[in-house]
N, C-alpha and C positions, 0 to 999 in steps of 0.2 A: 793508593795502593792498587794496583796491577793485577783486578783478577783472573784467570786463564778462563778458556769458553768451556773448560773439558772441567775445572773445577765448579764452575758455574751449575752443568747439569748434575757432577754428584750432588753438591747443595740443593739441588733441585729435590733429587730424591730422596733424601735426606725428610726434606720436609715433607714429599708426601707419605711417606714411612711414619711419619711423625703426627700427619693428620690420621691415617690410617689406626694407628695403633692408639691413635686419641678416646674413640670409640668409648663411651663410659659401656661395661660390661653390665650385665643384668644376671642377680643373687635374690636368692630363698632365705629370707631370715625369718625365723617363727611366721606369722601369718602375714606376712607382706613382703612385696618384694621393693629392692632397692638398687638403683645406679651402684656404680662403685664410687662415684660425686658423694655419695649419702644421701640422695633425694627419694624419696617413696616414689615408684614406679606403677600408674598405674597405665592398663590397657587401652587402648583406642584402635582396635584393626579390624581389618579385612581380608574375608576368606578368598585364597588369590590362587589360582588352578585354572590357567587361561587351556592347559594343554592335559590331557591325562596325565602323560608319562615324568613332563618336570617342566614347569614355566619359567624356572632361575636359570636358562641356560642361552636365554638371546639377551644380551645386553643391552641394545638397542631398547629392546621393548623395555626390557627393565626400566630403563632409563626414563622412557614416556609416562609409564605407568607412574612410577616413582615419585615422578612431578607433577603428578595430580595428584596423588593422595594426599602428599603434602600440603597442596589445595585444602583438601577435606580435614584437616589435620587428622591425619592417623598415621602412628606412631611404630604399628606391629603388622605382620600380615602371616597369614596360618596356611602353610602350604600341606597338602594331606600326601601328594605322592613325587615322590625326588627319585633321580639317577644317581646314585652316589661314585659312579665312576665318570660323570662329567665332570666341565667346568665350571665351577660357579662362583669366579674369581669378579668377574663384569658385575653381575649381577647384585651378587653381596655387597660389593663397591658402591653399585648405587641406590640401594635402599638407606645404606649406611650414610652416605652423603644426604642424603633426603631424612634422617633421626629416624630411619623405619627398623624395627628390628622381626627376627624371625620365631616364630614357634613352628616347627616342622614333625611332622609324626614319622615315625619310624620304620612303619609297617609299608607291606601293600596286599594288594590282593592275595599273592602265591602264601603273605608269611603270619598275615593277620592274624592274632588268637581267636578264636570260632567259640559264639555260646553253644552250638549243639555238640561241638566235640570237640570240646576245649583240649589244650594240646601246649607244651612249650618245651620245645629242643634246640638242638646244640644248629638245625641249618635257623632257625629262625632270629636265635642270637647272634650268628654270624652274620644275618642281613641286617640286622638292628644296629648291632657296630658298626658295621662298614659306614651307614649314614649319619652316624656318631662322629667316626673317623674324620667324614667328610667337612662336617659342618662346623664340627670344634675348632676348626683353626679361625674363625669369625666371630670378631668381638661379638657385633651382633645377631649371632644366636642365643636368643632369650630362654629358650628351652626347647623339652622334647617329649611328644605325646608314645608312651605305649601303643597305645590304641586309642580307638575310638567308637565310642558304642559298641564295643564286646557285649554287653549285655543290654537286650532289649526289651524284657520283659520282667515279670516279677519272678519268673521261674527259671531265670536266667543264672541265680546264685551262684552254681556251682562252679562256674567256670573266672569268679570274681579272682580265686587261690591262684589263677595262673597270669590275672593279671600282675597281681602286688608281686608275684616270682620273677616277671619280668623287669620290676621296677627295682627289685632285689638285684639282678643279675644284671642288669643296666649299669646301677650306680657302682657294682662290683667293679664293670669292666672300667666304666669311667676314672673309675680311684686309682685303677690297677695302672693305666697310662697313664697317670698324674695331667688330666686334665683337668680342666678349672672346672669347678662346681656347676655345670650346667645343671639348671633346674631339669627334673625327670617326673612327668606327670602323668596324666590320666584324662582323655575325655569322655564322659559320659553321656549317655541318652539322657532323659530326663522321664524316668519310669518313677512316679508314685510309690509303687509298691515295693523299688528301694531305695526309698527316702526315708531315713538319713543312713541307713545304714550302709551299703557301699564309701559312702562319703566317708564314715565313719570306720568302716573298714580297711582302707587305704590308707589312713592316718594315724590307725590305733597300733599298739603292742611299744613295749619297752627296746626295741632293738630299731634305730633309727637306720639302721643300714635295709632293713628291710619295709620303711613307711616312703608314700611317695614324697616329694617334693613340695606336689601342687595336687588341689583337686582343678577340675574344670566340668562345666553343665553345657549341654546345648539345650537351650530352654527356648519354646516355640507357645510363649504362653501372655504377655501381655501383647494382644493384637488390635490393630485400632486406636481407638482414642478412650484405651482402659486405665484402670490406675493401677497405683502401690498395690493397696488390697484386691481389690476386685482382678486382680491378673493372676494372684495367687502368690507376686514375688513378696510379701509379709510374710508371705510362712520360707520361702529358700533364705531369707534376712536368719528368719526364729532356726534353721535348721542350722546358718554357720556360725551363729555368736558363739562365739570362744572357740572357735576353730582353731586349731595349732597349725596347718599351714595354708599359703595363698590358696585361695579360691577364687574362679573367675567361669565368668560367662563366656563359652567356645564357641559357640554357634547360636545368633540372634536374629530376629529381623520377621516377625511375622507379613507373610506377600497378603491375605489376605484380614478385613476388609481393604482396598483400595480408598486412597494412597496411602501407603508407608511412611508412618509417623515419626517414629523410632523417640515417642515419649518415657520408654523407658528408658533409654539413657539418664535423664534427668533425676531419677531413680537410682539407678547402678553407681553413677558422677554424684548423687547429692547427699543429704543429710541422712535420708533413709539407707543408705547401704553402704556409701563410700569408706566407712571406717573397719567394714569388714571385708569386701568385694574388690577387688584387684582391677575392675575395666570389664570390658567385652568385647567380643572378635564380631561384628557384623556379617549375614551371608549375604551376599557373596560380591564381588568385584563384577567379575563378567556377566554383561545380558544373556540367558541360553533358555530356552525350552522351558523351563523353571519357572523363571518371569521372577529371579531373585536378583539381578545384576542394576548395583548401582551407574552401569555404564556398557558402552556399546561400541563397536569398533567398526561400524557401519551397517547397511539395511544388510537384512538377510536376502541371503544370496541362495541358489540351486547347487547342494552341495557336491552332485554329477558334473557341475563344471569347474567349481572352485573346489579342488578336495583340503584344504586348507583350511576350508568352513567347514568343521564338525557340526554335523546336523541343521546345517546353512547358516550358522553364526557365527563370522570371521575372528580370528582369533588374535589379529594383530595388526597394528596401526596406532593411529591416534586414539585416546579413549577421548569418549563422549559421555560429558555427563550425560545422566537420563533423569528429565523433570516429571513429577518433584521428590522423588525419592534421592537421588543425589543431593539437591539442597536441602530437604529437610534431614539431613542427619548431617550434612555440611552445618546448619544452622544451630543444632542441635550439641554438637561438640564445642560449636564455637565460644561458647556461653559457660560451660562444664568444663573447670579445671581446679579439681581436688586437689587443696594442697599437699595435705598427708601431714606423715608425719617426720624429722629429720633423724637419718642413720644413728648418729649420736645421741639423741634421744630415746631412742627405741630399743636400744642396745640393753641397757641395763634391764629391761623388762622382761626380751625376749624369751629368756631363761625359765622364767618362772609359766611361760603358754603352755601346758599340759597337752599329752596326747587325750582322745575322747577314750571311752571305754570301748575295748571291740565287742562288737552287735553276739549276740548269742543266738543260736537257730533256733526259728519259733517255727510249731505246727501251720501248715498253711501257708507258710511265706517266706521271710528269709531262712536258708537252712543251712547255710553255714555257720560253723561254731569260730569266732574270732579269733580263737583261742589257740586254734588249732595248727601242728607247722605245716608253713606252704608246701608244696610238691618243688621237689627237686628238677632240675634237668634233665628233660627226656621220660619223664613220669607224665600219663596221659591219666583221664576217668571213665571208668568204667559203670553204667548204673543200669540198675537190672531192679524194675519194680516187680515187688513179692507184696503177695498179701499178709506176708508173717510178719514184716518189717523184722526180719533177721539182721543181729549187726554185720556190720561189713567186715566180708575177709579183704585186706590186702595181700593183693600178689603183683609179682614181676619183679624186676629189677630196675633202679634209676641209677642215672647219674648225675652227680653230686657237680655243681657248679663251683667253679675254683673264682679265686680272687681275681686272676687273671682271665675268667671266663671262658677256659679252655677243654670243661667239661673233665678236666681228671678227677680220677678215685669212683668208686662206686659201692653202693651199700645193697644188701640185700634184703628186700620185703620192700613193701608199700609204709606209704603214711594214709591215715586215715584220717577224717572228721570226724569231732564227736559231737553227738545228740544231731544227726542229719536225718533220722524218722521224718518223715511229715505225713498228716490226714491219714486216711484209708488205706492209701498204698505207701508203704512203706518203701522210701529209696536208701539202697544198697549202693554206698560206694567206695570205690578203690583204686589206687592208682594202678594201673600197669604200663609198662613199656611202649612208647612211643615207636615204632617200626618203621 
């Protein structure tokens, strides 16, 4: 049979339409995530930000990159700042081709939620979308971070209500465009003083439209050639048992002492955590200033003549691995592959993972009440310490976030927190109007 050359290339495209959309997608079922195969999905990536503004947009590089990691086997890579009005058709293509998938945060500098003057409005969900927009048409995006370290300190609480309103108003718009379930998460600092409650935070109350997806830690804590226990990860193991959604390590890879071990993996991958921890993101891809880059794209260079070398470290070419931090965590995955557990098995269970209790404000420490409803759109805090510890007046006016994310309707008064007193000084808080 006689085929023509012009039906030849549609069949061509055909099939790569066919590879392309082959893509197993990546889902949040109770505490673990899973392929759309049915396979339990766990992590293996790297923090990839060759450029400030958005590294998914030369596909060339993509493509070099792409074929090393695949070396290293890793699976996912965690971009912190995207253009959501490029292309990033190339680029997606070949991580996808290489089984790499994405976790991409949503924010950037101009729209990030702030702990000292926490804040969430109708321009910052508009830039959250847009990179929604962008990314949702890609099997493989895996998911998408609110933030990242919003809160950096143990006095950081107050500003926790505007993250979960984002993860509210996030999965609102997601539903509202009938995209697919992209996981909506959370990364955190790794602050003691809200441990477990943030975690706990995020996850708790009966209204699943307003619980995140995933938690995630960046945890800068087994360094060296420490252990299970002595690193402190026995106790983030004891803080996720029974955790109702995935949780995963965001940011990992202690630089010092020299060389970079990465025996936590073995930890995270094995017996001690693998049943509850979802993988981890290693920092970072590129050699910089940091001295965190498992690779390099030649000697550093006079950035007055190459301006292409941010801070004189080229940003593109061949990667190079760097020994022996590159093989030792090449070594280290090689060895580490959690079977998990299969979709159809898991299924029947899922049901029954309970959310945690939300955290109640204690004097001295956490001071948000779990309990209490988030802030609305366009509702900022106001806190004004008194020695009275007088309750809090709410004032201003918010706007009430639609299904469609469009900000219609509006209510008048504040929400408040209850039992937010803490110590000596008493904080006073209220939402008002975001301007």
């Amino acid at each position: 049979m006689f085929i023509s050359p012009i039906s030849c290339i549609f069949l061509l495209f055909a099939i790569l339409d066919y590879v392309n959309a082959a893509t197993p997608t990546i889902s949040a079922v109770g505490s673990k995530f899973f392929t759309s195969d049915g396979d339990q999905f766990y992590i293996r990536g790297i923090a990839y930000q060759l450029i400030s503004t958005d590294p998914l947009i030369d596909t060339d590089q993509c493509k070099r990159d792409a074929t090393q990691m695949k070396d290293l086997k890793a699976n996912v890579i965690r971009v912190y700042h995207v253009d959501p009005t490029a292309d990033h058709q190339g680029c997606m293509d070949a991580f996808a081709d290489a089984g790499i998938y994405l976790f991409v945060d949503l924010d950037d500098f101009p729209t990030q939620i702030e702990q000292d003057n926490p804040h969430w409005n109708q321009t910052q969900l508009s830039a959250f979308s847009s990179v929604l927009d962008e990314f949702q048409k890609y099997d493989n995006t895996a998911g998408v971070f609110v933030g990242n370290e919003v809160l950096t300190n143990a006095a950081g609480s107050p500003a926790a209500p505007y993250v979960k309103a984002a993860v509210r108003d996030v999965k609102a718009y997601r539903d509202s465009k009938n995209y697919r379930k992209i996981p909506i998460g959370y990364s955190a600092a790794d602050v003691p003083g809200n441990r477990p409650m943030l975690q706990n935070y995020l996850a708790c109350g009966e209204n699943d439209a307003e619980r995140a997806d995933f938690y995630s830690l960046n945890v800068y804590e087994w360094c060296g050639d420490s252990s299970y226990d002595g690193s402190g990860y026995s106790m983030l193991e004891q803080n996720a048992t029974n955790y109702n959604i995935p949780i995963f390590i965001s940011e990992t890879g202690c630089r010092v002492p020299r060389p970079r071990l990465f025996t936590d993996q073995s930890s995270i991958f094995g017996d001690d955590m693998s049943n509850t921890w979802s993988g981890a993101i290693v920092y970072e891809w590129i050699e910089e200033a940091n001295n965190y880059g498992l690779v390099n794209y030649g000697p550093k260079v006079d950035p007055k003549v190459s301006t292409d070398a941010l801070d004189g470290y080229p940003r593109s070419g061949k990667p190079t691995p760097i020994s022996p931090d590159y093989p030792n965590l090449k070594n280290q995955w090689a060895t580490l592959t959690p079977a998990g557990v299969k979709l159809s098995a898991y299924s029947p269970t899922a049901g029954s993972v309970t959310p945690p209790a939300c955290p109640t404000s204690t004097p001295g420490g956490w001071i948000v009440n779990g309990d209490a409803p988030l802030p609305h759109l366009g509702q900022t805090l106001a806190t004004a310490a008194t020695a009275s510890g007088a309750t809090p007046t709410p004032t201003g006016t918010a706007t009430k976030a639609s299904a469609s994310a469009t900000g219609g309707g509006t209510v008048t008064g504040g929400k408040e927190f209850a039992g937010m007193g803490i110590g000596l000084m008493g904080v006073m808080i209220g939402f008002v109007v975001w301007l």
